[in-house]
VOMIDREN-736536 format. One record per residue: z, y, x of N, C-alpha, C, O, CB in turn; residue in one letter; residue number from 1. Coordinates in pm, whole numbers. Each point is the difference from the previous one (the first is absolute). Glycine has a CB too. Layout:
<nodes>
NODE     n_z     n_y     n_x    ca_z    ca_y    ca_x     c_z     c_y     c_x     o_z     o_y     o_x    cb_z    cb_y    cb_x  resn  resi
NODE       Z       Y       X       Z       Y       X       Z       Y       X       Z       Y       X       Z       Y       X     A   NUM
...
</nodes>
This chain:
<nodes>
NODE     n_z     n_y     n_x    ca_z    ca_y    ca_x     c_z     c_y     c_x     o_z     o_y     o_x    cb_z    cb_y    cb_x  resn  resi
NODE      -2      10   -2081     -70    -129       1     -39     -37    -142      66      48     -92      62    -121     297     X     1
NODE    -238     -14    -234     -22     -46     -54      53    -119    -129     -86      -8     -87     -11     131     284     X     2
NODE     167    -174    -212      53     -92     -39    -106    -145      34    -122       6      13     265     178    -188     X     3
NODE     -59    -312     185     -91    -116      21     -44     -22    -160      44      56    -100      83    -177     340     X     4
NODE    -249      -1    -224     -46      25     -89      68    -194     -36     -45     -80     -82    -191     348     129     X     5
NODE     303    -279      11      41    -161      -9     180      27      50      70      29      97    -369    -185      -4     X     6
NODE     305     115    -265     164      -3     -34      97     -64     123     109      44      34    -179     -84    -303     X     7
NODE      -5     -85     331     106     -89      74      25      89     131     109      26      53    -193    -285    -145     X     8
NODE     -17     291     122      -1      65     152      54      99      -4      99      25      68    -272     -93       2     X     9
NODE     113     154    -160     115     141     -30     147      -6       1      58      94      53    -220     -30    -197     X    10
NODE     217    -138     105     152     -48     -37      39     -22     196     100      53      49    -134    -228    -381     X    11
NODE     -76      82     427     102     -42      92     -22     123      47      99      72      -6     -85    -325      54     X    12
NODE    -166     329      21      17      99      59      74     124     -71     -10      88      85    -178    -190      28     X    13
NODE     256     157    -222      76      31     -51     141      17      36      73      99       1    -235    -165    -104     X    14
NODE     188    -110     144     135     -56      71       0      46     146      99      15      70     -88    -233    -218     X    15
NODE     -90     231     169     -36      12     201      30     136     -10      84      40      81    -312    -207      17     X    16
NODE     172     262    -191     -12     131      21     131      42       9      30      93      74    -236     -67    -179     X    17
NODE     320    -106      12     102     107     -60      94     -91     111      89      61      61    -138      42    -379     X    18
NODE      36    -207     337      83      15     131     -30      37     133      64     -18     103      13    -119    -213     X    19
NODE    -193     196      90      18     110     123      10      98       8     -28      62     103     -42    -145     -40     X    20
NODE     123     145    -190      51     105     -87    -147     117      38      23     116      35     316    -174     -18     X    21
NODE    -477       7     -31    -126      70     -64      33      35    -167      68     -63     -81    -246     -87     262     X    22
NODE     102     274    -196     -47      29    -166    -107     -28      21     -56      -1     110     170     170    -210     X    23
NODE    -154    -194       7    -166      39     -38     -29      96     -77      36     -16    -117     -81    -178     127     X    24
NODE     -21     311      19       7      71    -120    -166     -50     -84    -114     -25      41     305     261      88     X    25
NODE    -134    -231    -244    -171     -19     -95     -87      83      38      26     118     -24      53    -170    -182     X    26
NODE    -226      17     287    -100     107     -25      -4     103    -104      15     114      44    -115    -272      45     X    27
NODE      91     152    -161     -15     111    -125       5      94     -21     -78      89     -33     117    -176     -18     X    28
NODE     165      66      87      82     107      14      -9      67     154      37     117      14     114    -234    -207     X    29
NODE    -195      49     292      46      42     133      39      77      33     116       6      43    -202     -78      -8     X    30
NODE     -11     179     -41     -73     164      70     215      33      27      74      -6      98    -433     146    -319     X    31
NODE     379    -108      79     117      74      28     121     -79      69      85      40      81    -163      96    -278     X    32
NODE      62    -231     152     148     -94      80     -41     -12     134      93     -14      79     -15    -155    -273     X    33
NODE    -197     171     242      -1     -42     172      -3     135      50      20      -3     121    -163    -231    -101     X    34
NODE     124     363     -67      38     121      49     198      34      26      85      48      76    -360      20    -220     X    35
NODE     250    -139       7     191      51      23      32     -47     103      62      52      93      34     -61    -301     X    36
NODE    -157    -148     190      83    -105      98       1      -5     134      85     -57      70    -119     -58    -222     X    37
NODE    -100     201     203     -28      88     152      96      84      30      63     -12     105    -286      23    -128     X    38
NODE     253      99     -79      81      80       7     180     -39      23      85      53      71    -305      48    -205     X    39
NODE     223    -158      85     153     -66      15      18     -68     164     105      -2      63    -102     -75    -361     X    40
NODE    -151      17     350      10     -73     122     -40    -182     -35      35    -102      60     178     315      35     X    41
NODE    -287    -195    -200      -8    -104     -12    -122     -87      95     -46      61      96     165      27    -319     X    42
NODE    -152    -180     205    -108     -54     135    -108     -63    -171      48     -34    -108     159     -91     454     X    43
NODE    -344     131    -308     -49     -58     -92    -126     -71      55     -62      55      92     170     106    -252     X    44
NODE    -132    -230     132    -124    -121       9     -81     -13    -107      21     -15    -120     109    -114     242     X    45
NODE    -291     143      -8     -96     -78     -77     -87     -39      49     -36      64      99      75      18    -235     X    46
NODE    -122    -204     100     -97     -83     -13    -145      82      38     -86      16     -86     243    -158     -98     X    47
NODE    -172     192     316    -140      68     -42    -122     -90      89     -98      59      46     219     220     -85     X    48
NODE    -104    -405      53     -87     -69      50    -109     -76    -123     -97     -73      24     287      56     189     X    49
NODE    -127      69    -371     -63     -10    -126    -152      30     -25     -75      62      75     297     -11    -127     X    50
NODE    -246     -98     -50    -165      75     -44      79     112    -106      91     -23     -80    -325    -231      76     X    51
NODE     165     383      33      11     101     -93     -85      96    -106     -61     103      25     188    -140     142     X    52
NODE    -109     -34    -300    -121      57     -54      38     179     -39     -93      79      13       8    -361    -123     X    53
NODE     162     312      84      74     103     -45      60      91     111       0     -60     107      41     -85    -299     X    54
NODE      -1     245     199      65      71     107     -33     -42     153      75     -68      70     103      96    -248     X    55
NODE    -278      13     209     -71    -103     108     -69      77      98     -64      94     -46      22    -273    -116     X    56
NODE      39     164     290    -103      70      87     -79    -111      62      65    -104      13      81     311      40     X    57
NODE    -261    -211     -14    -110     -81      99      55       8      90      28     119      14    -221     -89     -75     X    58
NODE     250    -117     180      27     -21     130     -46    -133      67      -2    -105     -63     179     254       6     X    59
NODE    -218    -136     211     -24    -146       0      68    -100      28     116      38      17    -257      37      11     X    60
NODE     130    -213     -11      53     -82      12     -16    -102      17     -35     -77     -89      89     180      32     X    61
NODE     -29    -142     199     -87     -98     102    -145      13     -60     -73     -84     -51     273    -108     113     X    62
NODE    -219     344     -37    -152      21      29     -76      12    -148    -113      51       2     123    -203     242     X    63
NODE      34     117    -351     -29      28    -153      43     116     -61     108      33      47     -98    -245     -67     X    64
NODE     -50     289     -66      56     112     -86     100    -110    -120     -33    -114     -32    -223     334      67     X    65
NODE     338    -170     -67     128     -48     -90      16     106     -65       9     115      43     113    -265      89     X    66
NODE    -118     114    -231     100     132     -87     181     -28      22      66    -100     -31    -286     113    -208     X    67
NODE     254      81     287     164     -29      48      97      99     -85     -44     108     -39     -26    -167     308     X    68
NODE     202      18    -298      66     106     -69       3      99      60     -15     -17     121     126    -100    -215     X    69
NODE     -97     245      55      66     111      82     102      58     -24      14     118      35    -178     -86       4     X    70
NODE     272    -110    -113     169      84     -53      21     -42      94      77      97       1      20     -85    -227     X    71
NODE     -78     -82     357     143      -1      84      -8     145      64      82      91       8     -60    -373      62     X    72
NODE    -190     263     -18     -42     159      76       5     101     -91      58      93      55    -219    -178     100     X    73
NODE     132     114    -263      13     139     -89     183      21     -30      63     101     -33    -352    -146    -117     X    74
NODE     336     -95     175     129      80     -98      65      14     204      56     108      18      21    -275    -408     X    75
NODE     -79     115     465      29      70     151     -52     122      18      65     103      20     -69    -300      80     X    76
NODE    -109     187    -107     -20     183     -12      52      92    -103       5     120      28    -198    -173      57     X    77
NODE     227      17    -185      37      77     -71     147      43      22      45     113      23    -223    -201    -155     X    78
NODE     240     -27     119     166     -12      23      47      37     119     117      36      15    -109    -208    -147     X    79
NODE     -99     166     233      86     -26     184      41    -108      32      35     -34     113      61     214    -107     X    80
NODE     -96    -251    -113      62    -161      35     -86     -22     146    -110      49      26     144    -177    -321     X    81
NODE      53      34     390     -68     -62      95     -87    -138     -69       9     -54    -110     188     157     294     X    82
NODE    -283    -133     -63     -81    -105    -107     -25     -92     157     -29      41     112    -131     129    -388     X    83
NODE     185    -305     222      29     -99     129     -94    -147     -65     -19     -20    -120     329     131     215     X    84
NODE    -354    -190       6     -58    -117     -30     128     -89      18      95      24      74    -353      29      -1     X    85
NODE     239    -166    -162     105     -73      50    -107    -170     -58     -73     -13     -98     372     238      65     X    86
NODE    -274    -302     115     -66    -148      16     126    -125      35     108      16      57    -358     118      55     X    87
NODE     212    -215    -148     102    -124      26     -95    -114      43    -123      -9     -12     314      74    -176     X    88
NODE     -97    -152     243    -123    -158      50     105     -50      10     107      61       2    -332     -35     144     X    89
NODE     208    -180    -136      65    -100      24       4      19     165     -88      56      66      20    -203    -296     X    90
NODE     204      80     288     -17     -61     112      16    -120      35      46     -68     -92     -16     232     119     X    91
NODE     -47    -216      60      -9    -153      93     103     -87     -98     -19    -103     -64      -9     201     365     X    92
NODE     171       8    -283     120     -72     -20     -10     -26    -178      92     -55     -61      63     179     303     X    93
NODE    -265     -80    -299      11       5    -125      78     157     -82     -26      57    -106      24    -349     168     X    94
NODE      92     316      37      21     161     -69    -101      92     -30    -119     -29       0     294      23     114     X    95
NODE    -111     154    -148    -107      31     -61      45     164     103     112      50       2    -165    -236    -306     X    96
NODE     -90     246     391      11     106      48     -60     124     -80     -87     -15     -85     101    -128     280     X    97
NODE      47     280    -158     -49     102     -38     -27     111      47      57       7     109       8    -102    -218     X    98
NODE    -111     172      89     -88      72      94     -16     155    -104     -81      17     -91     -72    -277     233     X    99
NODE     272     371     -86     -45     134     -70     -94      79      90      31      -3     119     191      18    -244     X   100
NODE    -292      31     103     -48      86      98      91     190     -20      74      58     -80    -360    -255      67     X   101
NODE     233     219     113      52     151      31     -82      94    -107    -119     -27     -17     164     -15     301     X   102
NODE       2     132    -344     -67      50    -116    -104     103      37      30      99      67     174    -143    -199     X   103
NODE    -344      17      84    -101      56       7      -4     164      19      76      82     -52    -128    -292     -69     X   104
NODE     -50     234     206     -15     170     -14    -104      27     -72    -121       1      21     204      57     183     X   105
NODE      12     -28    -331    -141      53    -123     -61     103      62      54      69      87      52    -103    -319     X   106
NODE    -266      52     172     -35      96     -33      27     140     -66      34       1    -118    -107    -180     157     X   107
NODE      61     291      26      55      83    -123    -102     169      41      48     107      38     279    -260     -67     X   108
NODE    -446     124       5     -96      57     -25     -17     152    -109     -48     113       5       4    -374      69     X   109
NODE     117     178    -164      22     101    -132     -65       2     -76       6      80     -93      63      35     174     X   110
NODE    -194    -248     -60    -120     -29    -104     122    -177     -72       3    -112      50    -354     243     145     X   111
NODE     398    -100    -271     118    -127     -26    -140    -117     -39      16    -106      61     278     261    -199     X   112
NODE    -392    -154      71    -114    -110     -38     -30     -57     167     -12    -119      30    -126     262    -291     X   113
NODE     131     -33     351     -49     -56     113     124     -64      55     -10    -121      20    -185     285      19     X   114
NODE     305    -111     -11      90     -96      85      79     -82     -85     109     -38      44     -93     193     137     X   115
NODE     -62    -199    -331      81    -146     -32    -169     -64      59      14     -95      77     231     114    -360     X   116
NODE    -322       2     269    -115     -61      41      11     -93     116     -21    -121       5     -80     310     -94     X   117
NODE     151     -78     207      14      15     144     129     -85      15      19     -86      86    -137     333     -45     X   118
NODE     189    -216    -120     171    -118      20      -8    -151     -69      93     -80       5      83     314     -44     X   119
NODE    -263    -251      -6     -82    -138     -90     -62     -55     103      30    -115      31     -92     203    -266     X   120
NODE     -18     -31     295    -103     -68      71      74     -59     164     -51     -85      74    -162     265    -222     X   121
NODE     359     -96     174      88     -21      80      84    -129      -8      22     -85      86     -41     314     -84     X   122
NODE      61    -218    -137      63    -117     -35     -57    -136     -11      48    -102      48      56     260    -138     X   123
NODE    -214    -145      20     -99    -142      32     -67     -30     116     -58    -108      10      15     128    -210     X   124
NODE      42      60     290      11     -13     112      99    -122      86     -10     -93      79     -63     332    -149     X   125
NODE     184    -152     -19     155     -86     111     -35    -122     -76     -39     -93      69     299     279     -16     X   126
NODE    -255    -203    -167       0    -132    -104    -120     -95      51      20    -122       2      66     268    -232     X   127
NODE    -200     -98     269     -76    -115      73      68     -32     137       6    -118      36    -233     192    -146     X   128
NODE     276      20     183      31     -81     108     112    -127      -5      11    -116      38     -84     337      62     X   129
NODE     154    -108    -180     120    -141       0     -68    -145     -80      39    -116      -5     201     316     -30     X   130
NODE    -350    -136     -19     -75    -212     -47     -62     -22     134     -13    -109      57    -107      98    -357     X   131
NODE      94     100     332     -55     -74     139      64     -51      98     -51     -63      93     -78     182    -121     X   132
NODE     290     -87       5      74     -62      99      82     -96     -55      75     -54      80     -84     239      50     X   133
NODE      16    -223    -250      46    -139     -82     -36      18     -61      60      72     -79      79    -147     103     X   134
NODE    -315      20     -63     -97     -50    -123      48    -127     -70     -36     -39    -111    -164     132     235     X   135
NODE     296    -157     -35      26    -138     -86      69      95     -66     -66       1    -104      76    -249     227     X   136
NODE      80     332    -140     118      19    -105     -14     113     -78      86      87     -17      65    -189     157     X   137
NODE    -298      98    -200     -71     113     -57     -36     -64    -132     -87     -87      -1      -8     207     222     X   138
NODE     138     -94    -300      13    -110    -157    -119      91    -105      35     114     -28     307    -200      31     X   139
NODE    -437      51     -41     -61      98    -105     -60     -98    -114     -88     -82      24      20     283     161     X   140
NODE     112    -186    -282     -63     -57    -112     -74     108    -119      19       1    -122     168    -197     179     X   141
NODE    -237     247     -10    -119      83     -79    -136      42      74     -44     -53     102     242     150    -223     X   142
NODE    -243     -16      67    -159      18      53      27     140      55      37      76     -90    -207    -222     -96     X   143
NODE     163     203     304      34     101      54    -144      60      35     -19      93     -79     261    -181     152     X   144
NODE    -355      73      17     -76      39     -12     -71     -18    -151     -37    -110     -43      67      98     294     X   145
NODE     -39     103    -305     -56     -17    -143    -135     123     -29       4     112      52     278    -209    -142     X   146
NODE    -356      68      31    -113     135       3      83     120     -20     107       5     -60    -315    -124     -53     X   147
NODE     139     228     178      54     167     -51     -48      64     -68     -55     105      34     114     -74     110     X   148
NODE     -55     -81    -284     -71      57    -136     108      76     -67     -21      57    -108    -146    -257      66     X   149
</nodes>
């Protein structure tokens, strides 16, 4: 992840993280710590409902081309890691539900450009539906459709 770019907020979600005993590892460094950390059995998360200028494939989304990450799908293909959607919403009672799905059947072609392609375009797939099935609890504060220059 990224780091926030606003000291106060960083500090609580910080607090949230570590008592739910999350790391974060720094972007930077990633590559190697989220390999180990697969390897050991670790579970890892990310954000790919993002705009991606960098490491990126075209997929669509609700009907637009997006540039979308493609490490969750390249490092699943690479690793064997299973690779699962997972979504949350509020309910009625005010709790909060969640929702893993059953882990995807990658591609495995043997063209690896084509099936992170093919496992990208899968995943934003699942990721629109679940806004489509609680759009109220779909939070985005950036510009996601953005030109593909």
């Amino acid at each position: 992840a990224r780091p926030f770019k606003q000291k106060g907020l960083a500090r609580v979600v910080d607090e949230i993280r570590a008592k739910m005993g999350i790391k974060v590892i720094p972007r930077k460094s990633a590559l190697k710590q989220v390999v180990a950390f697969l390897r050991r059995g670790g579970i890892v998360v990310f954000l790919l409902d993002q705009h991606a200028s960098r490491h990126s494939v075209v997929v669509p989304f609700f009907r637009r081309p997006v540039k979308t990450f493609s490490s969750a799908a390249a490092l699943a293909l690479r690793t064997g890691a299973a690779l699962h959607l997972m979504s949350s919403w509020r309910r009625p009672d005010r709790g909060l539900a969640l929702k893993i799905s059953p882990a995807f059947n990658l591609p495995t072609s043997g063209d690896l450009d084509s099936d992170i392609q093919q496992a990208t375009t899968q995943l934003t797939a699942a990721i629109e539906t679940a806004v489509r099935e609680h759009p109220d609890c779909w939070l985005w504060m950036h510009r996601r459709w953005r030109p593909l220059q």
